[in-house]
Rosetta silent file (secondary structure, phi, psi, omega in degrees, C-alpha in Angstrom):
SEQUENCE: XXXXXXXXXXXXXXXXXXXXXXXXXXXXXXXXXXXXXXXXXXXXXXXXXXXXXXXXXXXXXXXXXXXXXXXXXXXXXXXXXXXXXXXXXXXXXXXXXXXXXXXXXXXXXXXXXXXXXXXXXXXXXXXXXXXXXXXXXXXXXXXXXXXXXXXXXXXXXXXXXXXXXXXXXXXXXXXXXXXXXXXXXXXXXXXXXXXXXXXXXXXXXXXXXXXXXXXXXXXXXXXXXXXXXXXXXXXXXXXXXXXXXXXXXXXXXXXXXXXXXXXXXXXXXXXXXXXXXXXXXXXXXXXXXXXXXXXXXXXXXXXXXXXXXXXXXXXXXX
SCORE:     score description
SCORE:     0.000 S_00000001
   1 L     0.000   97.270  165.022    8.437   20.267   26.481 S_00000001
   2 L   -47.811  131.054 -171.967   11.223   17.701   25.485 S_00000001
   3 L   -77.068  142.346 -144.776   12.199   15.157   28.138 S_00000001
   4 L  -102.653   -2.586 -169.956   15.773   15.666   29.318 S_00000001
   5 L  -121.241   93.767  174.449   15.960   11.761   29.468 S_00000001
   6 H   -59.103  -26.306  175.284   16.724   10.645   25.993 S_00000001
   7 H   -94.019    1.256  153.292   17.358    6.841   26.761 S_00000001
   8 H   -71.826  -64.954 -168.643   13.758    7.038   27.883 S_00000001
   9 H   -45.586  -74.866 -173.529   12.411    8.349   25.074 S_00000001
  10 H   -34.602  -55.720 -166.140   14.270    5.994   22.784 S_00000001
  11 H   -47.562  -49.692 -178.917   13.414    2.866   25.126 S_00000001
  12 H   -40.964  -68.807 -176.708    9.553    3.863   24.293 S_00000001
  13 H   -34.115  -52.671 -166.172   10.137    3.990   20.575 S_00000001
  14 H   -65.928  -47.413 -163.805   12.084    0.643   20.260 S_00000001
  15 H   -89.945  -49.006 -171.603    9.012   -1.280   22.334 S_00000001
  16 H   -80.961   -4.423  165.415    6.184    0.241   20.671 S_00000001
  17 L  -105.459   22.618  155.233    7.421   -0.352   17.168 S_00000001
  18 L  -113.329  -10.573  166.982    8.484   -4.055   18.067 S_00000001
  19 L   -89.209  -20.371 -165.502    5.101   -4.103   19.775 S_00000001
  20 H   -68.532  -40.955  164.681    3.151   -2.972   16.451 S_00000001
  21 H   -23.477  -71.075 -159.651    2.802   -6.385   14.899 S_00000001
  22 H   -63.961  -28.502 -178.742    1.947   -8.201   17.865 S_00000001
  23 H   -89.707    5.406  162.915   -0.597   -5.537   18.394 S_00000001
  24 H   -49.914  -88.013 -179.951   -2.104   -5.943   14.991 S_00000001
  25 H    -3.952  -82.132 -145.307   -2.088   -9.813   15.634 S_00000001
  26 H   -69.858  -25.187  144.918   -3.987   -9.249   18.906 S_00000001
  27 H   -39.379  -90.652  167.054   -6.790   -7.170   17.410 S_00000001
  28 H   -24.455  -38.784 -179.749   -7.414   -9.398   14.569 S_00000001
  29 L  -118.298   35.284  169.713   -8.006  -12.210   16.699 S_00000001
  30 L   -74.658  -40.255 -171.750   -9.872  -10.513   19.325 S_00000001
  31 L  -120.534  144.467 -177.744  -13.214  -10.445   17.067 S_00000001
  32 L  -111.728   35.885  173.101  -14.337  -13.547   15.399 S_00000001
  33 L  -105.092  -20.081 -172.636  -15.931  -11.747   12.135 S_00000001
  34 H  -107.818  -21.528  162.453  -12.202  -10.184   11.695 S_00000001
  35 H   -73.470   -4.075 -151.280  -10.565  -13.254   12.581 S_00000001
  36 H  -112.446  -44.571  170.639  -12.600  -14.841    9.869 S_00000001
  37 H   -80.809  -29.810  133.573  -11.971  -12.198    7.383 S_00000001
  38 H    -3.950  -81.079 -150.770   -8.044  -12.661    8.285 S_00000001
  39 H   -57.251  -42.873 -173.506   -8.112  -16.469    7.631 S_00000001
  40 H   -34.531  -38.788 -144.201   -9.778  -15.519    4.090 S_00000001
  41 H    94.040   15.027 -117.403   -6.496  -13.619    3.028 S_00000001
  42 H  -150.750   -4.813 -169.634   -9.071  -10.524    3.067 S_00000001
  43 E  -124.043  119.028 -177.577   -7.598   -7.599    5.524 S_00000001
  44 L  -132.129  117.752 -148.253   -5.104   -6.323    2.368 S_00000001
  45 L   -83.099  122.236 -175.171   -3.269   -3.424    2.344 S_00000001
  46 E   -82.216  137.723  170.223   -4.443   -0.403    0.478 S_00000001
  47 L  -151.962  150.816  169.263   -2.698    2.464   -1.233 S_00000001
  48 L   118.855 -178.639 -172.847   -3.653    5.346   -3.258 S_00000001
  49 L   -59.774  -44.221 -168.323   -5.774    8.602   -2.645 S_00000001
  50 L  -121.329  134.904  175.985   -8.864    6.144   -2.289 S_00000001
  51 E   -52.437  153.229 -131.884   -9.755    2.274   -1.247 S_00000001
  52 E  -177.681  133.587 -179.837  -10.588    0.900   -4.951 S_00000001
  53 E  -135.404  110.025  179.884  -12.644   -2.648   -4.500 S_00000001
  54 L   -82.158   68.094  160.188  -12.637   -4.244   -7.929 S_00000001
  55 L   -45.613  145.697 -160.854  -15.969   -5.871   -8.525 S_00000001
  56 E  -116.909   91.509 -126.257  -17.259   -8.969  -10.709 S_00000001
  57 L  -126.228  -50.251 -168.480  -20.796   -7.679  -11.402 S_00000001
  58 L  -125.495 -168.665 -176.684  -22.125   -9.764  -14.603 S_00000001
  59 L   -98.931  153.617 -177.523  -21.274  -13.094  -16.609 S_00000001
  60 L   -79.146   97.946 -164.723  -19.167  -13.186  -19.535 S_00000001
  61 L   -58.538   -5.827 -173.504  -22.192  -12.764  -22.311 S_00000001
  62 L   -96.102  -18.072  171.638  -19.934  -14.927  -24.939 S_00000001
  63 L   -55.255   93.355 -144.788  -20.512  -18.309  -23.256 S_00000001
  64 L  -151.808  143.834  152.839  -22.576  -20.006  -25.616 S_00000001
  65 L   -42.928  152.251  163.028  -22.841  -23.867  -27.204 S_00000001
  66 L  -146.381 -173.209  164.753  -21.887  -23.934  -30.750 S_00000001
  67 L  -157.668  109.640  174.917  -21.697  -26.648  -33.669 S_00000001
  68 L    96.025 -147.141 -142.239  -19.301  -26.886  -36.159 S_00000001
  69 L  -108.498   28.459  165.948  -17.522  -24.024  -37.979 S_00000001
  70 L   -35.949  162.524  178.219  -20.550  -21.578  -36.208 S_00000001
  71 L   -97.148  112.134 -176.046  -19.492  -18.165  -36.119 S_00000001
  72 L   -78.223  153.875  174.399  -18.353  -17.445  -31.937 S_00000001
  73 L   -85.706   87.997 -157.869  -19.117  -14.689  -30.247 S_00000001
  74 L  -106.020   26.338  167.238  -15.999  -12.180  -29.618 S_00000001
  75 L   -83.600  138.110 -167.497  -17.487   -9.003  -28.460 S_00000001
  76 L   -68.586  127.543  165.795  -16.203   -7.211  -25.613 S_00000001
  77 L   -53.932   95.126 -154.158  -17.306   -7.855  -22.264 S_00000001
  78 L  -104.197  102.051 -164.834  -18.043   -5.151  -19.272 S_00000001
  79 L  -137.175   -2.338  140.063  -18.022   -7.683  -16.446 S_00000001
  80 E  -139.328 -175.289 -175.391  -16.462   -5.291  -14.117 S_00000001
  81 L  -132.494 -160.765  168.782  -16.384   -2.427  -11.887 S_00000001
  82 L  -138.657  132.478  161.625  -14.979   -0.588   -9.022 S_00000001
  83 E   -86.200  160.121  178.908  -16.407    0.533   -5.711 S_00000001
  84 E  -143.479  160.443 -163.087  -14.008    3.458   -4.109 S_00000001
  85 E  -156.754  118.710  170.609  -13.861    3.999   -0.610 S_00000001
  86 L   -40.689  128.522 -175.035  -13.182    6.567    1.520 S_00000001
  87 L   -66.663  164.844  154.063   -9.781    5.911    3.799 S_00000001
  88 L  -155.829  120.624 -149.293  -10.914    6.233    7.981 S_00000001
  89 L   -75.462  154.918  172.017   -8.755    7.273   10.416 S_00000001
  90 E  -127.602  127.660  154.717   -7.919    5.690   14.287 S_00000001
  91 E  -124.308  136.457  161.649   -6.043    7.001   17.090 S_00000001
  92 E  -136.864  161.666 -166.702   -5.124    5.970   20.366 S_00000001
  93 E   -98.292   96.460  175.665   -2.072    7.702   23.000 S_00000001
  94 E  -107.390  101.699  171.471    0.299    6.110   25.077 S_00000001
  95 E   -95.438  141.788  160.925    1.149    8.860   27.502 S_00000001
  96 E  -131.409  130.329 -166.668    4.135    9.273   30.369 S_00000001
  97 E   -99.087  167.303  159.524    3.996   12.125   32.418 S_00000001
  98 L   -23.506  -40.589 -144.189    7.294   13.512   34.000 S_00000001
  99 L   -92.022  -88.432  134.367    6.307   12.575   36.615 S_00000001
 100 L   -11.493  -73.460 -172.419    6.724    8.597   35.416 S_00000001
 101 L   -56.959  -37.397 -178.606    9.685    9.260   33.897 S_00000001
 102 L   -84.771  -30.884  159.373   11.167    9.818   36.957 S_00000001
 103 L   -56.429   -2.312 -164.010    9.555    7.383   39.053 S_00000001
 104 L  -143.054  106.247  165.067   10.717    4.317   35.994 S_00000001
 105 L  -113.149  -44.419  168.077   13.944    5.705   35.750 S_00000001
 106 L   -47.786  123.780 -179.221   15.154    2.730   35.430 S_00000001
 107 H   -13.231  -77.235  170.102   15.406   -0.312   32.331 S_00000001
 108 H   -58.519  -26.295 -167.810   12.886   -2.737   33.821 S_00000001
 109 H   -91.239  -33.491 -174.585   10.697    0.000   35.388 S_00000001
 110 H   -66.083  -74.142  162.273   10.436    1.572   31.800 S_00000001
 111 H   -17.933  -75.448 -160.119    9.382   -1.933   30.364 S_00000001
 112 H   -61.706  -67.664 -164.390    6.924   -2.666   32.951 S_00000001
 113 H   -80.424   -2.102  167.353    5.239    0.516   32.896 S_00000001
 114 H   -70.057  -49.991 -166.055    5.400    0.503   29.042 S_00000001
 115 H   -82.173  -18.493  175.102    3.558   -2.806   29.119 S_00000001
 116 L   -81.556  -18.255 -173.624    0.716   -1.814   31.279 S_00000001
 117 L   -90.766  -54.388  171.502    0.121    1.535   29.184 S_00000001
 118 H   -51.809  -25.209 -163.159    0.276   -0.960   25.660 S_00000001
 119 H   -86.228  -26.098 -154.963   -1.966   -3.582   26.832 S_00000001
 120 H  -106.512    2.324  146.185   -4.626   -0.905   28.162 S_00000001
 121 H   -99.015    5.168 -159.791   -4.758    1.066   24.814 S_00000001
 122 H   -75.688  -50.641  175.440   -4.689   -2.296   22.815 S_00000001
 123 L   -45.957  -54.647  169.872   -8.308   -3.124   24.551 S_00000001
 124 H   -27.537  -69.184 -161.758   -9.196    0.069   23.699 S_00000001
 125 H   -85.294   13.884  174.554   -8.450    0.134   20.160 S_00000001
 126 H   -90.291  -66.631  159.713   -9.937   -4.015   20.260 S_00000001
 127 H    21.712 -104.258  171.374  -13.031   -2.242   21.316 S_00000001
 128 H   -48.431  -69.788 -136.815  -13.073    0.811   19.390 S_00000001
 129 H   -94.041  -25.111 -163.271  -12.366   -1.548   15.776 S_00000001
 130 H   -82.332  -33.536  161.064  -14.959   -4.311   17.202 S_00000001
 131 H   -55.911  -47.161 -170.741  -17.285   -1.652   17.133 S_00000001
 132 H   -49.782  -48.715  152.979  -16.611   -0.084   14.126 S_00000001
 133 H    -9.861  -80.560  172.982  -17.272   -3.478   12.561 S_00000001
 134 L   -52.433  -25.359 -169.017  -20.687   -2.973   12.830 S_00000001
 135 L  -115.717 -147.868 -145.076  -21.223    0.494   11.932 S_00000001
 136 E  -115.798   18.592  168.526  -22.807    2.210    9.184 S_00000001
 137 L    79.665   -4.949 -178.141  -19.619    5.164    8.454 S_00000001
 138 L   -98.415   -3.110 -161.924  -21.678    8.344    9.709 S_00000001
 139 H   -75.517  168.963  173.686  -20.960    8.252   13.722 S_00000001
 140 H    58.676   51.186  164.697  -18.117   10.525   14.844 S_00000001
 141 H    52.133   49.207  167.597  -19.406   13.048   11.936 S_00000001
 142 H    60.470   48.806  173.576  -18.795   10.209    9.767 S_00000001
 143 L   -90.404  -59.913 -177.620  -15.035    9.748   10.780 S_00000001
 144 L   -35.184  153.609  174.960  -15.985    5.788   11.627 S_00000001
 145 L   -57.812  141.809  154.886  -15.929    2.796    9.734 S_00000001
 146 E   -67.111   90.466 -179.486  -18.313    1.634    7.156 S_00000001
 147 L   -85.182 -153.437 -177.335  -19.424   -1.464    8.495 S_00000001
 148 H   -58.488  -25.807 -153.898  -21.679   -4.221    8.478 S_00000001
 149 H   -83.300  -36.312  150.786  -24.411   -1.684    8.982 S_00000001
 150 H   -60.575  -77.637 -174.238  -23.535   -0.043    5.631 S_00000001
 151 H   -57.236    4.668 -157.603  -22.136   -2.834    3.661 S_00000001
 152 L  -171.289   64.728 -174.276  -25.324   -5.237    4.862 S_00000001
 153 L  -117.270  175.633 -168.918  -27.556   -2.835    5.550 S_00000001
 154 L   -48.600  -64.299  150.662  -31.757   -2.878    6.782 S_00000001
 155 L   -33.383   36.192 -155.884  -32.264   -0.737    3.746 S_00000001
 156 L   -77.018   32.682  169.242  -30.618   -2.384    0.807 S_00000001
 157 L  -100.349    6.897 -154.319  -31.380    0.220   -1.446 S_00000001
 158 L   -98.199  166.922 -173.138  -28.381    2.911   -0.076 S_00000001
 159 E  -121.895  106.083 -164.218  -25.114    3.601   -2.118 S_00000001
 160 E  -128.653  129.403  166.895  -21.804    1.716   -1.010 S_00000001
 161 L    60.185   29.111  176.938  -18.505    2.529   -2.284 S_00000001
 162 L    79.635    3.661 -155.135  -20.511    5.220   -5.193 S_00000001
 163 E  -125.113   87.007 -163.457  -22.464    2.685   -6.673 S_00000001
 164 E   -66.710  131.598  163.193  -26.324    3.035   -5.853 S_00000001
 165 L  -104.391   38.379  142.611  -28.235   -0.215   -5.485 S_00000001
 166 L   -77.705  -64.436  172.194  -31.401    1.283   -6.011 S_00000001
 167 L   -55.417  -58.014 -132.264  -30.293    1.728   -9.595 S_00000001
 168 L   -97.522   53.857 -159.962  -27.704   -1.104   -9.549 S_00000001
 169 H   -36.280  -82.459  163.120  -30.025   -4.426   -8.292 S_00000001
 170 H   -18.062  -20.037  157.937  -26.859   -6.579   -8.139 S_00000001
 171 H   -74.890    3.390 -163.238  -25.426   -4.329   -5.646 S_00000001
 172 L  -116.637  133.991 -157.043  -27.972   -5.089   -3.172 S_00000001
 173 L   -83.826 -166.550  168.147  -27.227   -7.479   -0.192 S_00000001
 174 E   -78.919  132.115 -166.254  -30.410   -9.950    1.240 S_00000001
 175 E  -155.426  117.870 -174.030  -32.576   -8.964    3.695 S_00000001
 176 E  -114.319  102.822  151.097  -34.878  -11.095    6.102 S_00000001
 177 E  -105.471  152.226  171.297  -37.410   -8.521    8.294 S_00000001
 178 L   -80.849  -56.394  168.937  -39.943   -9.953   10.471 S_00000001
 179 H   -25.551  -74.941 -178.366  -42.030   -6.953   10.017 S_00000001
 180 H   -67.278    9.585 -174.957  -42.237   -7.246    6.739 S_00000001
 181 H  -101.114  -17.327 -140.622  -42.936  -10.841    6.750 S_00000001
 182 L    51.541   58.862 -136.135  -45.738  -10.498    9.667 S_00000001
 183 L  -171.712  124.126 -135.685  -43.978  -12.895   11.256 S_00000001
 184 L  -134.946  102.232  147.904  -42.898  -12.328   15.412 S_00000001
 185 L   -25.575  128.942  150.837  -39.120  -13.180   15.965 S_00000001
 186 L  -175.608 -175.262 -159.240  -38.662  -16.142   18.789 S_00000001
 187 L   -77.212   -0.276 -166.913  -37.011  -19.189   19.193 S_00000001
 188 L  -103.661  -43.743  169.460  -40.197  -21.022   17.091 S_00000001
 189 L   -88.050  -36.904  168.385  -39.033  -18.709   13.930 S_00000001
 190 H    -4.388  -59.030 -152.761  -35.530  -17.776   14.042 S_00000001
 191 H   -59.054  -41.042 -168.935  -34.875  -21.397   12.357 S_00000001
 192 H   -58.359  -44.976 -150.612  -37.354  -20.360    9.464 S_00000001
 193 H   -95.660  -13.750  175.806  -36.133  -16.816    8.869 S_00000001
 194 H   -95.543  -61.611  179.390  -32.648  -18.136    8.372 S_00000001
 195 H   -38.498  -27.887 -164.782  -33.752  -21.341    5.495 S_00000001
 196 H   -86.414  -54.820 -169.991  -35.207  -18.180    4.019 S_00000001
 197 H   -55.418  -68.935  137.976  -32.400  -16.020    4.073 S_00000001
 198 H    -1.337  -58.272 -173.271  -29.915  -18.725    3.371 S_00000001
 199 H   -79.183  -60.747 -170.891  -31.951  -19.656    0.082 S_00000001
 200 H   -69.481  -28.523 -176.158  -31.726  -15.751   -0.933 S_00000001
 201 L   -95.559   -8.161 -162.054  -27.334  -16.001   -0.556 S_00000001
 202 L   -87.865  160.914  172.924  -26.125  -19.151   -1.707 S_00000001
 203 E  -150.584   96.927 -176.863  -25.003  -19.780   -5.238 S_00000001
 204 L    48.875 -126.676 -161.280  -24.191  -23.373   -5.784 S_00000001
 205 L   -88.539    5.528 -172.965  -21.138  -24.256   -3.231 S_00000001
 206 E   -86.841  134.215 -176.966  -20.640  -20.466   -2.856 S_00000001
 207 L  -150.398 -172.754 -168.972  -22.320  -19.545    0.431 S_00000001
 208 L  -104.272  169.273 -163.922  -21.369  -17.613    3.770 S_00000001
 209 L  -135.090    5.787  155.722  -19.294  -18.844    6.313 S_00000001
 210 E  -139.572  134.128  140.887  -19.949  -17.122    9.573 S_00000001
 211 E   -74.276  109.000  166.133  -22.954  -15.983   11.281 S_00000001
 212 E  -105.949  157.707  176.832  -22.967  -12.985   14.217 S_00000001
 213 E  -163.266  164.756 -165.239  -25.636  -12.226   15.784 S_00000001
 214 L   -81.818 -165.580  175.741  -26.595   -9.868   18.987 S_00000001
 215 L   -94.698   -1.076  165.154  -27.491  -11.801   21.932 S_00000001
 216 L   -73.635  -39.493  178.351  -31.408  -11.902   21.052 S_00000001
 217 L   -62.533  -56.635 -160.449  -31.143  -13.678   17.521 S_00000001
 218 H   -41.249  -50.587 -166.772  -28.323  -15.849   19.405 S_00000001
 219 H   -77.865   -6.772 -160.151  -30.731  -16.927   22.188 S_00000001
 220 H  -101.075  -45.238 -167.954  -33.783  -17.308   19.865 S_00000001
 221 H   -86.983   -3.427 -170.394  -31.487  -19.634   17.783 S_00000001
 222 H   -85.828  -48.884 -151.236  -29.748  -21.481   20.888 S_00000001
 223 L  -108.250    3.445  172.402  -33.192  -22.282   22.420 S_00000001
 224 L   -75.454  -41.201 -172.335  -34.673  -23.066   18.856 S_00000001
 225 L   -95.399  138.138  173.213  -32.161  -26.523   18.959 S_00000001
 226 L   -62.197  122.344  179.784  -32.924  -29.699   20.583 S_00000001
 227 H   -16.677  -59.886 -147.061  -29.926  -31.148   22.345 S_00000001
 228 H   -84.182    2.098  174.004  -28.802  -33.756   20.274 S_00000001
 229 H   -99.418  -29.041 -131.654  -28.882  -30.653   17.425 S_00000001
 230 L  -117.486   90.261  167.614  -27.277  -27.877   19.637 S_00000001
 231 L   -86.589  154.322  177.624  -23.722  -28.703   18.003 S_00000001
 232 E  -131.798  163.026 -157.409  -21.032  -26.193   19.235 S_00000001
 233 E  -142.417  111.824 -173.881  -17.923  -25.413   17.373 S_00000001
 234 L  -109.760   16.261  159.143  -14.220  -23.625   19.147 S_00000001
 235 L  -128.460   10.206  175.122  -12.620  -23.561   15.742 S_00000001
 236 L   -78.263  -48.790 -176.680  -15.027  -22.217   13.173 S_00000001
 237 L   -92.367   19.242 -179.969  -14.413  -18.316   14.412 S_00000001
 238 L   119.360  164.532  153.895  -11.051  -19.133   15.898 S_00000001
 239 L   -49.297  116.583  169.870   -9.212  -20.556   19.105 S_00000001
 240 L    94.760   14.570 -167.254  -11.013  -18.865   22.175 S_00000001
 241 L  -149.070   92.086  162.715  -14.518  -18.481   20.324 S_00000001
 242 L  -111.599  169.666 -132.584  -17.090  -20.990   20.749 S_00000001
 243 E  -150.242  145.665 -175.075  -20.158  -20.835   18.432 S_00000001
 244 E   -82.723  157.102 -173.510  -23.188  -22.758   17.698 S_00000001
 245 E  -144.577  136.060  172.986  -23.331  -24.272   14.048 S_00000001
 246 E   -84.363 -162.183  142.268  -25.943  -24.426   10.608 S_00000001
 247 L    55.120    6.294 -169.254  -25.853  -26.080    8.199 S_00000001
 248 L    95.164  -33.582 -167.515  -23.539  -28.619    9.706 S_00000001
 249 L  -167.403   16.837  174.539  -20.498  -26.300    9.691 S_00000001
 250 E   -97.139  128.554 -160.299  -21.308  -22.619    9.545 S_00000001
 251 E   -91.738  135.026  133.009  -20.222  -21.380   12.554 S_00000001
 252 E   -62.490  124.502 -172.264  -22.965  -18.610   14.753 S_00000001
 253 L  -133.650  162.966 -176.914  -21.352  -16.570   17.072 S_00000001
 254 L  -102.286  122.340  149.208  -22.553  -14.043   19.875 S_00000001
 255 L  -116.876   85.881 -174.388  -21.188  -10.822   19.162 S_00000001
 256 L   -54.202   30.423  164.294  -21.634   -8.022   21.497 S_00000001
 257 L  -124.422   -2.630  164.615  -21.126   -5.647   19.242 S_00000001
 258 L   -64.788  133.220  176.973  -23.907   -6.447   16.954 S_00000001
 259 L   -60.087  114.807 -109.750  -26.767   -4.291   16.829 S_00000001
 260 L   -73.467  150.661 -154.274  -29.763   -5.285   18.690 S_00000001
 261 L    -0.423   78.242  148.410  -31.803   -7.752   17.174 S_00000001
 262 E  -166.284  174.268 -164.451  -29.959   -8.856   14.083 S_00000001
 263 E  -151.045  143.877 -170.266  -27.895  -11.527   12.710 S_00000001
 264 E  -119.486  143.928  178.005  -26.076  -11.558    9.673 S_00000001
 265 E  -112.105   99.491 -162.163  -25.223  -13.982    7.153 S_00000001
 266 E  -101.794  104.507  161.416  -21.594  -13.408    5.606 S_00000001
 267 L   -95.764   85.533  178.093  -19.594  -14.505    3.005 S_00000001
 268 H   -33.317  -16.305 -159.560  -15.975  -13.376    3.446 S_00000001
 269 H   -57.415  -21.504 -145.746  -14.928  -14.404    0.541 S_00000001
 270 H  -117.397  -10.090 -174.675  -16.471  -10.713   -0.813 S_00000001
 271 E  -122.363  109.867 -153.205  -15.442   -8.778    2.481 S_00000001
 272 E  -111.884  146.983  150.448  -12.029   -7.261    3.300 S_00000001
 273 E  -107.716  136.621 -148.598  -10.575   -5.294    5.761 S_00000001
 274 E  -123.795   81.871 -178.975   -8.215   -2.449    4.032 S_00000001
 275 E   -81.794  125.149  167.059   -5.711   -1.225    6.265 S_00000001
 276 E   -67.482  134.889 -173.025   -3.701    1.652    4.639 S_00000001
 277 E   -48.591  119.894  144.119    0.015    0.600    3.804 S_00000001
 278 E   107.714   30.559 -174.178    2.062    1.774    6.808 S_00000001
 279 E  -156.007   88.752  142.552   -0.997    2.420    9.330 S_00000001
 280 E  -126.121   84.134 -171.656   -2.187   -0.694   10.600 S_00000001
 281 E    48.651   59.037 -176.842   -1.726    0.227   14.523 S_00000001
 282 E   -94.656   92.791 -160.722    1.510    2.231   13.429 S_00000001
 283 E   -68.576  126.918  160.521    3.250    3.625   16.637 S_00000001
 284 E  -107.820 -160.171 -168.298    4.725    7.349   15.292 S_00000001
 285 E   -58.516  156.005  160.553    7.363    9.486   16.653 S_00000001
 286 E   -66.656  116.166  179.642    7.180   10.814   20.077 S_00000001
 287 L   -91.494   70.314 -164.666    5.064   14.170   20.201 S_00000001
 288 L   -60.813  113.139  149.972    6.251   16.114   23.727 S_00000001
 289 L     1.465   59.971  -71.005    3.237   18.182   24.909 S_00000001
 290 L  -134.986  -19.800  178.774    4.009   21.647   24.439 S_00000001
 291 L  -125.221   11.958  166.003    1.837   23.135   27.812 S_00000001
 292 L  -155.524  152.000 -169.527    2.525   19.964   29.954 S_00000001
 293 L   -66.617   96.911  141.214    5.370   17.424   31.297 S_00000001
 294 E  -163.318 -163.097  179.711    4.806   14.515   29.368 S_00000001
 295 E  -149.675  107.057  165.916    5.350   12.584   26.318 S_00000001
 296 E  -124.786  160.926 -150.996    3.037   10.858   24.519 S_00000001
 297 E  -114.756   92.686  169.215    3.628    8.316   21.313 S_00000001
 298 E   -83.309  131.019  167.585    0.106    8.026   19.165 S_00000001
 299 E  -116.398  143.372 -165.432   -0.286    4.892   17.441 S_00000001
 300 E  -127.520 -160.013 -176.510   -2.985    4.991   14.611 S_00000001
 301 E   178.753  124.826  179.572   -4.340    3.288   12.187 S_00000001
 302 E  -150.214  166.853 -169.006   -6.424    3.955    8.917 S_00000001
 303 E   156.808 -162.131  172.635   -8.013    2.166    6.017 S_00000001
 304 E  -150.180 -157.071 -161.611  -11.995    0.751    5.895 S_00000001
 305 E  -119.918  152.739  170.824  -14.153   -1.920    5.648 S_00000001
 306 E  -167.499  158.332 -163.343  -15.069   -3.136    2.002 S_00000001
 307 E  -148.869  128.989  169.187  -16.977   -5.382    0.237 S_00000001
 308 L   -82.035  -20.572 -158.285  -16.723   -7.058   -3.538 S_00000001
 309 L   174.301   76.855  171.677  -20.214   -8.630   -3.540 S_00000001
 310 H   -27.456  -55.587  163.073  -23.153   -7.552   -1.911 S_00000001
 311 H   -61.771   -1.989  168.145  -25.540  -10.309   -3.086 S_00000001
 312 H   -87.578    2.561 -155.022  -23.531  -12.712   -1.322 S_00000001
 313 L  -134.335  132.462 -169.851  -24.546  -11.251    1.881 S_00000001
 314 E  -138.606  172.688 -160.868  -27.697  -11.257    4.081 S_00000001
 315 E  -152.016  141.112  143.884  -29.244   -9.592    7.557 S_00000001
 316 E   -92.851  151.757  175.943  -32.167  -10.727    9.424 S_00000001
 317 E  -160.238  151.890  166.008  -33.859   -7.601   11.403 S_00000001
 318 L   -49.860    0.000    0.000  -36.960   -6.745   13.124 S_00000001
């Protein structure tokens, strides 16, 4: 049913596509693994039928000492690849019923009631993406993001982006279990189980630069440091995030959207978020309801989660 008040309608449009930015913005720096992957230069806009991740897999086999008028070595190198990645879609609805319309008939009344509908799917979809983060691409019949739980996963033998690391060792991220160590997670091992992990990611200065963790690793690792150690840090994830620190300057954060007991060790440098060109929380046209008085405006959003370089990346788990 089409709304007979056309300078409503319009009034929507004009605020929720002068709102899509800000509500980008306000996502990104909601979570402080996507604020992190932000700062990188790392959430990059995607095009084509499929996400395409260009990977840097071996060393360039020609680097070699030589002496004098030696003969060099100029045979061609296969030093990369591609991971491809499925796009995955988001929606959320900013509905006005008829109802509404008549009750905001008015400029300011539109506005108002505009801003109270945006901010309360904005949570939503901070939510919804904070989860998403995290997950492992089959929930929602595998409509959801390939998260940490893929791209880092328990298992580091699984096939990300078409590229099996059971054949493919170099594809495979680091992975510190307590099980398999015999070894009983608390606040007396935590410290250990990290030096170990730690040890398995770094490569000379390259190393990770944020730690999440649920709130059991968090608290294991909180109550592991002695005051004059238990430094805290409100700019390593961002303004609004404060975070416990290794290594001198890696920041550990609580993230309630991590899965229960684990903590991850991340290098961003290797992990992007891939918004598809023209869908990053992209308000479309108004769609009027066709068996009820309303109007509602979907704003969506699709793209994935990706990763360049798995071996930079590590998980502690039970």
């Amino acid at each position: 049913m089409a709304l007979p008040n056309t300078s409503f309608s319009d009034i929507i449009a004009t605020t929720l596509q002068g709102y899509s930015d800000e509500l980008a913005d306000n996502i990104t720096n909601h979570n402080g693994l996507l604020r992190q992957i932000d700062r990188k230069g790392n959430k990059k806009t995607a095009t084509g039928r499929t996400i395409v991740q260009e990977i840097e897999y071996a060393t360039n086999g020609t680097a070699a000492w030589y002496s004098g008028a030696e003969t060099l070595d100029i045979s061609a190198q296969d030093t990369f690849t591609a991971a491809e990645f499925n796009y995955k879609q988001l929606a959320g609805n900013v509905v006005i019923s008829g109802l509404e319309e008549v009750q905001n008939s008015g400029k300011e009344a539109i506005h108002n009631l505009l801003k109270s509908r945006i901010r309360n799917l904005e949570k939503t979809l901070m939510n919804t993406l904070a989860t998403g983060l995290y997950a492992d691409g089959t929930g929602t019949s595998s409509k959801e993001l390939g998260g940490l739980q893929l791209l880092v996963t328990d298992t580091n033998t699984n096939t990300v982006g078409g590229i099996s690391a059971s054949t493919y060792t170099w594809w495979k991220n680091a992975v510190y279990g307590f099980a398999a160590k015999y070894v009983t997670p608390s606040a007396t091992t935590i410290q250990h189980a990290m030096n170990t992990l730690w040890l398995s990611v770094i490569r000379g200065s390259d190393k990770p630069d944020i730690i999440p963790a649920d709130s059991i690793y968090y608290m294991y690792y909180l109550e592991s440091l002695t005051p004059n150690q238990r430094f805290t840090d409100d700019k390593g994830a961002g303004v609004g995030f404060t975070n416990l620190v290794y290594q001198s300057n890696v920041p550990v954060i609580y993230d309630d959207q991590a899965p229960a007991s684990h903590m991850y060790m991340l290098n961003t440098d290797y992990l992007f978020l891939r918004p598809a060109k023209g869908r990053e929380f992209k308000p479309l046209g108004e769609k009027s309801s066709v068996n009820q008085d309303a109007l509602v405006m979907p704003v969506v959003w699709a793209g994935n989660m990706t990763t360049s370089n798995r071996a930079r990346q590590g998980v502690i788990t039970a």
